[in-house]
N, C-alpha and C positions, 0 to 999 in steps of 0.2 A: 575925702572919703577914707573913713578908717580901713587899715588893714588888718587882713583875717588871718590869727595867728594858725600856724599850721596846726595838723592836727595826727597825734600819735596816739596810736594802739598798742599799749602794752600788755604783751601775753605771755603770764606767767602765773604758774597754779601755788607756788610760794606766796601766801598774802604778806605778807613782811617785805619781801624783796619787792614784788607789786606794788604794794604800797611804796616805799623807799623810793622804785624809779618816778616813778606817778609823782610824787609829792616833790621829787627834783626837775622833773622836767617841767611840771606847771610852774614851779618857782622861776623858771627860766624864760616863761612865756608863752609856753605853750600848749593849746589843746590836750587833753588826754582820754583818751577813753580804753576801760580797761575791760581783759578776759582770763579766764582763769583754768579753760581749757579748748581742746582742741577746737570743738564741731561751735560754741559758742564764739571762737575768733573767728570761726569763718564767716559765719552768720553777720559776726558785726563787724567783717570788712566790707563782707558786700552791702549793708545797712548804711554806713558811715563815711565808705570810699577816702579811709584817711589818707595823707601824705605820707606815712611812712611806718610800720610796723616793726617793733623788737617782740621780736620773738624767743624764747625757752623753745628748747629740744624737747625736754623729757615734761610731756603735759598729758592728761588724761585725756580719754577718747580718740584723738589721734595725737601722734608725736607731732614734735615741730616740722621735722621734715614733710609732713603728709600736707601742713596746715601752710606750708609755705607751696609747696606744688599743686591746690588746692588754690591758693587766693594771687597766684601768676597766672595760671591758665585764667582767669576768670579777668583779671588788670592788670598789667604790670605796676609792683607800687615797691619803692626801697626798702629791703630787710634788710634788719642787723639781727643777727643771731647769736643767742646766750647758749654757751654749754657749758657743764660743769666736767666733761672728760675735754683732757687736753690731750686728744685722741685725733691724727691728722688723717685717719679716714672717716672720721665723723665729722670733721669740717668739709673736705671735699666735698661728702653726697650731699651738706647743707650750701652748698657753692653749686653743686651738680642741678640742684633742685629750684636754683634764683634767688639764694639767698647774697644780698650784695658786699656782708662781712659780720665779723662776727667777733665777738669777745669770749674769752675763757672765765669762769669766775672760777674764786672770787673777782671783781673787777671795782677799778675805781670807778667813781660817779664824775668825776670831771674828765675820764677817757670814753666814758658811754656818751656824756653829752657833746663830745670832739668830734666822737663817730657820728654821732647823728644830725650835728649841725653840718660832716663835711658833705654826708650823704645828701642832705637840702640843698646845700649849694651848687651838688652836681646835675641835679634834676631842675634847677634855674637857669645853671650855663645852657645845660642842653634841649630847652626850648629858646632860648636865645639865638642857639649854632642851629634851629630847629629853621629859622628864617632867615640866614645868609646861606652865600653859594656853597657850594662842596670846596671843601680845602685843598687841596692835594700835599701829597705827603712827599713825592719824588717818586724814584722808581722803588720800588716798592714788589716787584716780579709779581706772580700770579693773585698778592695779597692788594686787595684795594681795599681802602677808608675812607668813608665818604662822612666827614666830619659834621656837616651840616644836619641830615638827615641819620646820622650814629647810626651807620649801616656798616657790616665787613662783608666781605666774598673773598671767598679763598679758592682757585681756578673758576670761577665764575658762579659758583655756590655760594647763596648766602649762608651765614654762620651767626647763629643769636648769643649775642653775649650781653651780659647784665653791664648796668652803666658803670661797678667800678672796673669788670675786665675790658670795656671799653677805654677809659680813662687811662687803665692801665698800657695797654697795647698804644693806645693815643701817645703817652707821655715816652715809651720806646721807640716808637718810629718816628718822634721827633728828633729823635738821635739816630736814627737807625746806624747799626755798628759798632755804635758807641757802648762802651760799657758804661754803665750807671752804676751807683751802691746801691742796696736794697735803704739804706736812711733817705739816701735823694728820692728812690720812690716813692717811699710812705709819706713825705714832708709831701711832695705833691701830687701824688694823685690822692691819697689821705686826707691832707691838709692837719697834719698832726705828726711834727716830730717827733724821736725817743725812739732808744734800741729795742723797746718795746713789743713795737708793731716790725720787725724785720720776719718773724717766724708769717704774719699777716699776709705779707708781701711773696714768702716764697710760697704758701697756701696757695692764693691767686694766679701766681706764675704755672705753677702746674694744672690748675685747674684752666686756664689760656690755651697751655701748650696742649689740653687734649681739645680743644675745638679747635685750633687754627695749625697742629701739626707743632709734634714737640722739637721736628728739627730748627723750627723757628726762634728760638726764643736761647741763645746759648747763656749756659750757666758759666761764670766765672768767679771760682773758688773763693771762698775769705772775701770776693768783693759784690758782686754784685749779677745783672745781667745785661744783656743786649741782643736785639733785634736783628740777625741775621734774615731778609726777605728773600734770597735765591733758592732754589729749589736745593731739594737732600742731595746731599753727596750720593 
């Protein structure tokens, strides 16, 4: 039985760059289907229900932002999100809003198709981990992970977080205490190394520490972070 290659939704009102990702990502294997602004990506997410949508920020009729808060509430489906401001409170509200990560442009075409292969391979693991038991992580105090089901509760509240600040918080409490580098993270919850994606990783981290509490998540300078699970000082 053949397999069905995935299928991406590129939304971008640039026809050159639309084109450009289009023409690289089908050379790669895979579905494309394109828009070229806002209210028409919505339309043809809910149309199409593809695996995974790159999204632009700055698109006519509604921005990215709108067009990503818009087609979560409606599925949850993997965003990567394009901006041309390398502006880190415009990546937060695109992280705030379910976007799963994002690239600045200009951007290379072999770190757009990194991101978008890592992102397919997280939404495979995790209907994989979708049908074994719950993991346990250790003690872990009022924060629980329930691996299987990629579920968090933080004092007994669930907490939604997108599959890479899941991945991410996953790959910390696998060390919980431990300091990690910001490179070890990106190499694996990413699946793409390079000092590149380090600014990526500390995006995420903050955007983490305000759903699961920023006392959690301690920064340490020049290296990296780690997972402190006990309640605030």
């Amino acid at each position: 039985m053949a397999v069905t290659a995935p299928l991406i939704l590129v939304v971008e009102d640039e026809p050159v760059i639309n084109q450009a990702v289009t023409d690289r990502l089908r050379g790669s294997g895979y579905d494309v289907a394109q828009a070229w602004d806002g209210p028409s990506a919505v339309a043809l997410c809910a149309d199409t229900s593809p695996d995974l949508v790159v999204l632009d920020v700055m698109l006519p009729g509604y921005d990215g932002f709108e067009v990503c808060r818009r087609i979560q509430a409606a599925r949850p489906v993997p965003v990567l999100m394009l901006t041309a401001r390398d502006d880190e409170a415009d990546i937060l509200v695109g992280l705030g809003v379910g976007a799963d990560d994002y690239l600045t442009k200009p951007f290379r075409m072999r770190e757009l198709l990194a991101r978008v292969a890592a992102l397919l391979r997280r939404v495979e693991r995790a209907a994989e981990l979708a049908e074994r038991s719950p993991t346990k992580l250790g003690d872990l105090g009022d924060l629980s992970i329930d691996e299987g089901a990629r579920r968090v509760r933080v004092g007994g509240e669930e907490v939604h977080l997108t599959p890479t600040e899941f991945d991410l918080l996953l790959c910390l409490a696998g060390s919980a205490r431990t300091v990690l580098t910001r490179e070890h993270l990106y190499a694996e919850v990413w699946g793409w190394s390079g000092a590149s994606g380090t600014r990526t990783v500390d995006s995420h981290v903050k955007a983490l520490r305000a759903k699961i509490g920023a006392h959690r998540v301690r920064t340490v300078h020049g290296v990296g972070y780690a997972l402190e699970p006990g309640d605030p000082a």
